[in-house]
DRENTORBA-955044 format. One record per residue: residue in one letter; z, y, x of N, C-alpha, C, O in turn; residue number from 1. Coordinates in nm, 3 decimals. Atoms other than C-alpha are relative to their C-alpha. Layout:
# DRENTORBA-955044
NODE; A; Z; Y; X; Z; Y; X; Z; Y; X; Z; Y; X; NUM .
...
# end
This chain:
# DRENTORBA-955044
NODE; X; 0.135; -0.053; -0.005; 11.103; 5.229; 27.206; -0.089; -0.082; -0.093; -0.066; -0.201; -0.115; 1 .
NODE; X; 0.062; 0.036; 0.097; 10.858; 5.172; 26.966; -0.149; -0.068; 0.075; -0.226; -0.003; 0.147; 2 .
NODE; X; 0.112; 0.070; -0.044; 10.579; 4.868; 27.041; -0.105; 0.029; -0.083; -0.104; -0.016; -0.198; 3 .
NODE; X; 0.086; -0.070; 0.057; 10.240; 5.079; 26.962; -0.102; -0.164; -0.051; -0.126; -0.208; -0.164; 4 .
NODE; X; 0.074; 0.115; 0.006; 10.032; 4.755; 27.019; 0.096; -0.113; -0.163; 0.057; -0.092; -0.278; 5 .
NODE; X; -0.020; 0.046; 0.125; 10.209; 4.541; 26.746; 0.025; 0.033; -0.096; 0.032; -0.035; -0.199; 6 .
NODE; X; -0.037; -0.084; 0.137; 10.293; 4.779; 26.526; -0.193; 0.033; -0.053; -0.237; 0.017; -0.166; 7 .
NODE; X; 0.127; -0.081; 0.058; 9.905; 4.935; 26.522; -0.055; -0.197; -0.047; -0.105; -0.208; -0.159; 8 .
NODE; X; 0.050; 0.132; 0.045; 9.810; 4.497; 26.497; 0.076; -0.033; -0.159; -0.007; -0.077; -0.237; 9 .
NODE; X; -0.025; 0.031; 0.103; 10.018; 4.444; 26.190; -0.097; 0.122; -0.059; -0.213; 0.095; -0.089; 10 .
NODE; X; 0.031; -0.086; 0.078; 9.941; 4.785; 26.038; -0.203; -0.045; -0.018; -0.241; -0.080; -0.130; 11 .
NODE; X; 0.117; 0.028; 0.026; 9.529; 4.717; 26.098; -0.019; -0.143; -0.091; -0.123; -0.149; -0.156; 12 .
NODE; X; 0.014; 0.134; 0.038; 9.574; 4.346; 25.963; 0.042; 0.006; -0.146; 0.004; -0.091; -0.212; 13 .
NODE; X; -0.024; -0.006; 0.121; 9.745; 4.497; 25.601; -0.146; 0.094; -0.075; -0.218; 0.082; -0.174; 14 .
NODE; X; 0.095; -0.072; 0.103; 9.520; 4.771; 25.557; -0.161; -0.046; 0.025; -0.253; 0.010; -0.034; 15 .
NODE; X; 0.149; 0.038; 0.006; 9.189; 4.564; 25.686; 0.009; -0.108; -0.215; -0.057; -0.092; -0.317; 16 .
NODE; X; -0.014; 0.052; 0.180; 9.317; 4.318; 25.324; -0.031; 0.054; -0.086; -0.125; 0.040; -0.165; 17 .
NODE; X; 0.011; -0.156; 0.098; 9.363; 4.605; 25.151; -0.157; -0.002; -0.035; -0.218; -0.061; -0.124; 18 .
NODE; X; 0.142; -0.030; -0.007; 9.026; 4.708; 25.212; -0.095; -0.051; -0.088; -0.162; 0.006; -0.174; 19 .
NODE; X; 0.087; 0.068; 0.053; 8.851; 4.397; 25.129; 0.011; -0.006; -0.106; -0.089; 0.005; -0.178; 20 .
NODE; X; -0.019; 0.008; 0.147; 9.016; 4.363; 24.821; 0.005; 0.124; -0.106; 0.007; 0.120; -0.229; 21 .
NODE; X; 0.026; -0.158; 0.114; 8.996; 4.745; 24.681; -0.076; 0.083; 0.127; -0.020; 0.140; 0.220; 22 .
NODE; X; 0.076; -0.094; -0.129; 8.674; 4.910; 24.908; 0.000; 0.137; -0.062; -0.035; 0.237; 0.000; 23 .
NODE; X; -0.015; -0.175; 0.022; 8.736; 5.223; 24.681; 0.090; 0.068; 0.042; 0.115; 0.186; 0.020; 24 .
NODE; X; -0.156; -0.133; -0.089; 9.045; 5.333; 24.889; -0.006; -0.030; 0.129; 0.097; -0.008; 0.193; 25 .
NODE; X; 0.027; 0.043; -0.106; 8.891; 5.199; 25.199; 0.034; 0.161; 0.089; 0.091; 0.171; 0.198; 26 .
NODE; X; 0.021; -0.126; -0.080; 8.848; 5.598; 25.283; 0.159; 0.051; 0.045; 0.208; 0.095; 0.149; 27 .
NODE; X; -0.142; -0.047; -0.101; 9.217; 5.652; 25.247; 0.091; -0.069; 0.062; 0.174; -0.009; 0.130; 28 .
NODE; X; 0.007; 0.056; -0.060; 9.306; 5.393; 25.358; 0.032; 0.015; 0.170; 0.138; -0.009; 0.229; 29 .
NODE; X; 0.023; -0.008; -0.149; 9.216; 5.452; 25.718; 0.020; 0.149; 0.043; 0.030; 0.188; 0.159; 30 .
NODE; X; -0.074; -0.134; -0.043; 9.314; 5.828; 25.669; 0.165; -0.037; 0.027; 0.206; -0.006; 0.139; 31 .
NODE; X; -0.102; 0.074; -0.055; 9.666; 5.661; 25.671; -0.020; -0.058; 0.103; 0.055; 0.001; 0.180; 32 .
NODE; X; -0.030; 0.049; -0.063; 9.606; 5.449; 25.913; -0.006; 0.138; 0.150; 0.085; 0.180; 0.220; 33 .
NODE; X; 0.008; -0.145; -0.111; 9.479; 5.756; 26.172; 0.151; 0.088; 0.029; 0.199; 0.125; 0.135; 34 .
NODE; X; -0.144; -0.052; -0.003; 9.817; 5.908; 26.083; 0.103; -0.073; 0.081; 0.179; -0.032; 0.169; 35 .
NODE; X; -0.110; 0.083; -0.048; 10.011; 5.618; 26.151; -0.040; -0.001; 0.158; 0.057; 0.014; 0.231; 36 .
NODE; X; 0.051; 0.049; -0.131; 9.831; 5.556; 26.486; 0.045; 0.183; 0.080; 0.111; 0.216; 0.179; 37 .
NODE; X; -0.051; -0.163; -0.082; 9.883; 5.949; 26.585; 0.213; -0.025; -0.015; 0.247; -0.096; 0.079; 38 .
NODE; X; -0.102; 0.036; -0.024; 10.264; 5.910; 26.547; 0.010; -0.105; 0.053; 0.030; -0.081; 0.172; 39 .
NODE; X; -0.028; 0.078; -0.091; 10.300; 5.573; 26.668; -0.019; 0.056; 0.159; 0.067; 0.075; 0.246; 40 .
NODE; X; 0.011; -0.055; -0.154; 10.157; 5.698; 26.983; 0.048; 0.107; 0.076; 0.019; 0.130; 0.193; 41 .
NODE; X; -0.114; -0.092; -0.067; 10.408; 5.972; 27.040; 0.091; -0.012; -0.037; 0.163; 0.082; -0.071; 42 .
NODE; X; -0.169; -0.006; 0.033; 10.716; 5.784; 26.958; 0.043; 0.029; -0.164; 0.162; 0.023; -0.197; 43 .
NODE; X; -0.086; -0.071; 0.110; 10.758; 5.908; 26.604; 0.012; -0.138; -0.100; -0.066; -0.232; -0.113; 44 .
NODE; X; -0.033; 0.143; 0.085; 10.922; 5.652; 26.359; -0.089; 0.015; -0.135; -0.117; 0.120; -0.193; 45 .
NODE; X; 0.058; 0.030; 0.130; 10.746; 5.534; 26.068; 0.085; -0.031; -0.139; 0.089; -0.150; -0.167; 46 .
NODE; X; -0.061; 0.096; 0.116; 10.968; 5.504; 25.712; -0.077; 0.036; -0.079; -0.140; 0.136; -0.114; 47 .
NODE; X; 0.074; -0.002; 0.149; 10.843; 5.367; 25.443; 0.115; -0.055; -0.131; 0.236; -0.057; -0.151; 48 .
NODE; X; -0.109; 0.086; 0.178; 10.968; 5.194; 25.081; 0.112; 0.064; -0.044; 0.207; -0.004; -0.083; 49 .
NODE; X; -0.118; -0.040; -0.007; 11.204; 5.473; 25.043; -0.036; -0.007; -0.197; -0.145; -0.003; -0.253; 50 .
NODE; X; 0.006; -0.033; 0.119; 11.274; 5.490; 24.678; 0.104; 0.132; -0.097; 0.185; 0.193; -0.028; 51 .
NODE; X; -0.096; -0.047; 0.039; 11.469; 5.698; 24.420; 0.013; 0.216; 0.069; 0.102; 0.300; 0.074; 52 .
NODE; X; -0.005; -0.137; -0.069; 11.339; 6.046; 24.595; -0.034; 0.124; -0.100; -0.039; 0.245; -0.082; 53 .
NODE; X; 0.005; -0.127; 0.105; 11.277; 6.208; 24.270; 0.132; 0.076; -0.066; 0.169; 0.162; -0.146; 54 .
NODE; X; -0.181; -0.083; 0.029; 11.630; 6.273; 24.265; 0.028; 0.154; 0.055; 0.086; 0.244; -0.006; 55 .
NODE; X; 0.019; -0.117; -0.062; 11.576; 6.549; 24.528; -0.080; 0.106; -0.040; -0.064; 0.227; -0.019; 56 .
NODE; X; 0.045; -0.150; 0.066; 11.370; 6.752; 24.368; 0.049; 0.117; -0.050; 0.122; 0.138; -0.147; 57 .
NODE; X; -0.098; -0.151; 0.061; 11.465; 7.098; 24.340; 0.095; 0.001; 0.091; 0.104; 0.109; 0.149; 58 .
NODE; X; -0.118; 0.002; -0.120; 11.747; 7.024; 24.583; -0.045; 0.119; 0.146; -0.125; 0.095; 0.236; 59 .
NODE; X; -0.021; -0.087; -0.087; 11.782; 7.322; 24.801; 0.046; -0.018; 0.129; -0.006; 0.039; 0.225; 60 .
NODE; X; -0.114; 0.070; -0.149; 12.028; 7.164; 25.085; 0.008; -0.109; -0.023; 0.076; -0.148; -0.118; 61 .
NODE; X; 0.009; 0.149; -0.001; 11.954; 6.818; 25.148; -0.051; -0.034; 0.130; -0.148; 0.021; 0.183; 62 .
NODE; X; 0.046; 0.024; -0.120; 11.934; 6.656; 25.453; -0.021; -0.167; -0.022; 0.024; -0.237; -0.112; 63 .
NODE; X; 0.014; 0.165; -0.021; 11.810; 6.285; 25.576; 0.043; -0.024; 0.115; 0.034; 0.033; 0.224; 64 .
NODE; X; -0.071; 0.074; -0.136; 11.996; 6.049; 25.772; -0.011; -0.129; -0.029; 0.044; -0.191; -0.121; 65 .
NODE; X; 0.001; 0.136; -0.018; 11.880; 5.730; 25.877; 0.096; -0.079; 0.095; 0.111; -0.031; 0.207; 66 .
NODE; X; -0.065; 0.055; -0.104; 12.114; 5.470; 26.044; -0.062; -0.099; 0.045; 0.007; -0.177; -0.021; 67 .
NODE; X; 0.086; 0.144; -0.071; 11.895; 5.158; 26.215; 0.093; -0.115; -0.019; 0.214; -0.121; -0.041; 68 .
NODE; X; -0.089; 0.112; -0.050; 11.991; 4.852; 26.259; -0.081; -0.059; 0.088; -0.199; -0.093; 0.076; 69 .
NODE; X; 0.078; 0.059; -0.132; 11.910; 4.724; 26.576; -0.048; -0.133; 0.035; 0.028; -0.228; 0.049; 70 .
NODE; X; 0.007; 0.156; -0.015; 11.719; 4.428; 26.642; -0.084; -0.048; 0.124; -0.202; -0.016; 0.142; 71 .
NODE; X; 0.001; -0.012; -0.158; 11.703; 4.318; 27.002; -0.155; -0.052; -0.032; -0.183; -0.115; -0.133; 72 .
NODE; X; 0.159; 0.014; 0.008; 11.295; 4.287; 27.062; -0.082; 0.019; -0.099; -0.175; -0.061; -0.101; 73 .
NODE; X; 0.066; -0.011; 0.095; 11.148; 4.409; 26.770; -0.024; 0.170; -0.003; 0.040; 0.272; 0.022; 74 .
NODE; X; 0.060; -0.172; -0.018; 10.949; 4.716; 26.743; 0.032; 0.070; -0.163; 0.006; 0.188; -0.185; 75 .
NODE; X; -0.104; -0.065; 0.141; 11.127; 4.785; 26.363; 0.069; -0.052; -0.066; 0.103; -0.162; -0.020; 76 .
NODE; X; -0.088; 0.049; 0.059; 11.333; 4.713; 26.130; 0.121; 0.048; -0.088; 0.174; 0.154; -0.054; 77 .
NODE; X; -0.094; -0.084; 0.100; 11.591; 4.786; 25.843; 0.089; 0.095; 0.046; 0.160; 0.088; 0.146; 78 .
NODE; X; -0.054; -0.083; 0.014; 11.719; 5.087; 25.762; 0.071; 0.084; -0.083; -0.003; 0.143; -0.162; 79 .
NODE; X; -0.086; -0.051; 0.141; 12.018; 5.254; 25.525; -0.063; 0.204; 0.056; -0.053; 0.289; 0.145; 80 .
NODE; X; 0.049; -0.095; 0.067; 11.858; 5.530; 25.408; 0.067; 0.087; -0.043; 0.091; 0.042; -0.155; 81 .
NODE; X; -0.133; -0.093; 0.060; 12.142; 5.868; 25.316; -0.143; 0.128; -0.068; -0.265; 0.127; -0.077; 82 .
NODE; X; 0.059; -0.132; 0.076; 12.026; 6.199; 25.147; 0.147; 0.046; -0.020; 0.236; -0.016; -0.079; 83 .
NODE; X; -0.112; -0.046; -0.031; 12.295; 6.417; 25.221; -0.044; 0.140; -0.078; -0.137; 0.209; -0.036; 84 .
NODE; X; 0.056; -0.126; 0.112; 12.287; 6.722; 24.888; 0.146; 0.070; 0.031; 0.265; 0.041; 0.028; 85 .
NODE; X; -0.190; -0.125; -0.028; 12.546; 7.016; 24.973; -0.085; 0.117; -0.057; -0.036; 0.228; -0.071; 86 .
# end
């Protein structure tokens, strides 16, 4: 299960930085963060840093499959990343 409370404390603590240091994306900014905070709070996983997704483009049949790796008390953590093209 996903810990809303430390996850929404990191996430407010990158994008308050953010902020200070570029206030012209302050607006989206915190439209992300609203997002993140609406999923967090019903369970839904957050990935990010995926790279290499301009490969899919155009791809008709492609599926995603994440595998976790589990890490006892931690509300996230690495993940192998698939893109499955048939």
């Amino acid at each position: 299960m996903v810990n809303p409370t430390y996850s929404l404390f990191t996430i407010c603590e990158k994008i308050s930085a953010t902020c200070l240091a570029n206030p012209e994306r302050s607006e989206l900014l915190f439209t992300v963060l609203s997002v993140m905070v609406a999923f967090l709070s019903r369970e839904i996983p957050n990935i990010e840093g995926l790279t290499g997704l301009d490969q899919l483009v155009g791809e008709k049949n492609a599926v995603f499959v994440g595998f976790p790796l589990k890490v006892q008390g931690a509300s996230g953590g690495m993940m192998r990343a698939v893109a499955l093209v048939y």
